[in-house]
C-alpha positions, 0 to 999 in steps of 0.5 A: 173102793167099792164105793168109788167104783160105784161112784164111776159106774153110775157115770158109765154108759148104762149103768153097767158094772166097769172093769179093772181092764177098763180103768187100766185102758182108759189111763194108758188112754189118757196119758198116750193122748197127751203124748206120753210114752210112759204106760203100763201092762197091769195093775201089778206092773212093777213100773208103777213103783216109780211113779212115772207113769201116776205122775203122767197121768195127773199132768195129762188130766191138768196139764202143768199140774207135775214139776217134770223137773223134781221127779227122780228116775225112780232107781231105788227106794228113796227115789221110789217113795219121793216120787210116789209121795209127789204122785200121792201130792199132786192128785189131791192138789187138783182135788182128787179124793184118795185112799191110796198112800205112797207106800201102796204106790211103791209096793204096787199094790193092785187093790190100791192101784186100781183106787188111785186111777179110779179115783182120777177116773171119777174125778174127770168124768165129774168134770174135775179136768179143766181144759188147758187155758181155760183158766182165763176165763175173762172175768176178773 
């Protein structure tokens, strides 16, 4: 995790140290932008167990990545880890490096928390988002 928030500092205006409250602005940010009601309060909010708003987030950096219609409610354990599990898919399909597993994602774990949206964070500010329909780019 270090490294990683190494990685985004040295893409930060200056240089300088971020936050956790920066990251955790920057995600409500991305996905409010995008016209998303989901967000969430701290890196220990316990609605982050039901991936709703990770989900969100992906879809709002690679908008269409998330199959809206396979995500559950997230009203017990197993809709829970599904959705968790799909959170965890997603973000490596748009080529996201993570170190977090469903299981931090289900038990909210702020540490690992903190990885996941650092790691979506890097991953724009390195140029990872495309922009929607810049995919038909015209060569073929």
């Amino acid at each position: 995790i270090c490294r990683l928030v190494a990685s985004i500092k040295k893409l930060s205006q200056g240089g300088r140290d971020i936050t956790d409250a920066e990251i955790l602005a920057w995600a409500n940010g991305k996905v409010r932008s995008k016209g998303k009601s989901s967000s969430i309060a701290s890196l220990s909010d316990p609605t982050v167990a039901n991936g709703r708003f990770l989900l969100d987030l992906c879809d709002s950096l690679a908008p269409g990545i998330v199959n809206y219609d396979i995500i559950k409610e997230g009203s017990n354990d197993e809709e829970r880890q599904m959705n968790a599990k799909y959170a965890i898919s997603v973000a490596r399909a748009m080529g996201v490096l993570l170190f977090t597993v469903w299981e931090d994602l289900v038990d909210c774990n702020p540490k690992m928390v903190l990885s996941y949206l650092a790691s979506l964070m890097l991953f724009e500010k390195q140029g990872g988002a495309e922009p929607e329909g810049a995919s038909g780019s015209g060569s073929h």
